[in-house]
C-alpha beads as a LAMMPS data file, in Angstrom:
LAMMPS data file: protein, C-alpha beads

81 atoms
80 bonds

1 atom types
1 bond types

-500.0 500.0 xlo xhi
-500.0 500.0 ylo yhi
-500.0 500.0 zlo zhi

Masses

1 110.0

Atoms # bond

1 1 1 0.000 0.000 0.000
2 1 1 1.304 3.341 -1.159
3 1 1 0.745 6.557 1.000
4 1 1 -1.633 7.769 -2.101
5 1 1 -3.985 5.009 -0.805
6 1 1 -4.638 5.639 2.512
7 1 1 -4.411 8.627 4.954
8 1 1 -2.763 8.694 8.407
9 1 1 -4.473 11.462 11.791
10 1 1 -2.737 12.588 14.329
11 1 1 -5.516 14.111 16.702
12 1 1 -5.333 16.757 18.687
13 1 1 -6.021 16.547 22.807
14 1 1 -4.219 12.698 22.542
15 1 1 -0.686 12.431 23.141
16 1 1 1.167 11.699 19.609
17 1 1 2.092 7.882 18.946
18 1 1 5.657 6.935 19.596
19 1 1 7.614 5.160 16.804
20 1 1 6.322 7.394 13.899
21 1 1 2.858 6.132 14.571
22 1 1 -0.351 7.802 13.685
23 1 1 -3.828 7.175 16.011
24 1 1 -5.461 6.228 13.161
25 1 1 -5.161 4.943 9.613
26 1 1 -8.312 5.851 6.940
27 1 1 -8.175 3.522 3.545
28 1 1 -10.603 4.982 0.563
29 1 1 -12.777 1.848 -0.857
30 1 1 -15.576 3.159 -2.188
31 1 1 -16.756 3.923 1.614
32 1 1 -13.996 5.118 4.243
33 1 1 -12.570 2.456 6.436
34 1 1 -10.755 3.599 9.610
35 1 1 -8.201 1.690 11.396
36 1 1 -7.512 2.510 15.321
37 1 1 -5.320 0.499 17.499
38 1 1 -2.501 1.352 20.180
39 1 1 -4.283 3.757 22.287
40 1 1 -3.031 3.790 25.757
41 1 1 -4.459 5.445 29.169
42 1 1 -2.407 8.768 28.695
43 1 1 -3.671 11.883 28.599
44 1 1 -2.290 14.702 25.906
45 1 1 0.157 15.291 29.135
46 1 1 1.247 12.378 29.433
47 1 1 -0.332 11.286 32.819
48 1 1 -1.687 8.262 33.273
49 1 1 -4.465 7.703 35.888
50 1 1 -3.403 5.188 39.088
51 1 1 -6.434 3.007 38.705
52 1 1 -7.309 0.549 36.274
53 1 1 -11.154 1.745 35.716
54 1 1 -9.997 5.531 34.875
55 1 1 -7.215 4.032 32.965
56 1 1 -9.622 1.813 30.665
57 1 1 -11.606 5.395 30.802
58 1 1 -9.149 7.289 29.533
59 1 1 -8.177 4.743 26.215
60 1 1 -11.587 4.884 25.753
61 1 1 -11.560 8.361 25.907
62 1 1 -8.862 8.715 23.222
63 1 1 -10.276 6.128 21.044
64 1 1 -13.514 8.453 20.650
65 1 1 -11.613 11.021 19.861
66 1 1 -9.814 9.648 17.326
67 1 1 -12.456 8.531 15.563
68 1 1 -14.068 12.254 15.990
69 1 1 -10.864 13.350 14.205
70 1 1 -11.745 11.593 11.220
71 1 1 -15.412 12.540 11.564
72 1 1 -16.323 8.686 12.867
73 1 1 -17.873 7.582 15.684
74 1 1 -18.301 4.234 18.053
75 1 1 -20.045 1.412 16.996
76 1 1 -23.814 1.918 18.319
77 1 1 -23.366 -1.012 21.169
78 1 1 -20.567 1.682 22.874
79 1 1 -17.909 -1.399 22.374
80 1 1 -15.487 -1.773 20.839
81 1 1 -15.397 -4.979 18.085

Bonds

1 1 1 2
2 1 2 3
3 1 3 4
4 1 4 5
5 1 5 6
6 1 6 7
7 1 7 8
8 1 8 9
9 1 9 10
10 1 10 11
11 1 11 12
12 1 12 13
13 1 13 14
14 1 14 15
15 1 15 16
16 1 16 17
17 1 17 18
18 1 18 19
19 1 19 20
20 1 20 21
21 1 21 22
22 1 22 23
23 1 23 24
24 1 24 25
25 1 25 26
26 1 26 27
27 1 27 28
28 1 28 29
29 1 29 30
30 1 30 31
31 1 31 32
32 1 32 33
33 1 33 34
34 1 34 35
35 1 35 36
36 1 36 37
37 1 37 38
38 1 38 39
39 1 39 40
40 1 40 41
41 1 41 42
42 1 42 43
43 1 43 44
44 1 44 45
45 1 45 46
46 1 46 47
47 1 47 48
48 1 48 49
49 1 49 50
50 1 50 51
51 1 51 52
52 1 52 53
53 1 53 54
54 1 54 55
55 1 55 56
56 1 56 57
57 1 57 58
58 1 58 59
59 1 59 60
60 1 60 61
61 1 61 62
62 1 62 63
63 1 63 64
64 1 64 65
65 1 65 66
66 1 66 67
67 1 67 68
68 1 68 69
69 1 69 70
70 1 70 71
71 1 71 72
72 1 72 73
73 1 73 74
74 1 74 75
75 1 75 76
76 1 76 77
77 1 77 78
78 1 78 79
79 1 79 80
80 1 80 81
């Protein structure tokens, strides 16, 4: 896959990938398809929250706004598949 074929996002208000990663990944096939993986519990300052519930929180958290970056959105059940 060439970079003419797909399109990477960097959002704003989640900390940037490490590695030269992007949040998310949108491929062009007649309908968009988005690609999100790797988000972790930090916040865009790099904090992470001490407990696991308001850790899972905040990945969620970043995962919605990644998708809201690249005018997306959950799937309707609120989980992720």
């Amino acid at each position: 896959m060439t970079t003419t074929t797909y399109r990477g996002v960097d959002v704003p208000g989640v900390r940037a990938p490490a590695g030269g990663f992007v949040h998310a990944t949108v491929v062009p096939a007649g309908s968009d398809l988005v690609f999100v993986s790797g988000q972790t519990p930090k916040d865009i300052d790099g904090s992470v929250p001490t407990d696991f519930e308001h850790q899972a929180r905040m990945a969620w958290r970043n995962v919605e706004r990644t998708l809201s970056a690249v005018a997306a959105r959950p799937p309707a059940s609120g989980r992720p598949s």
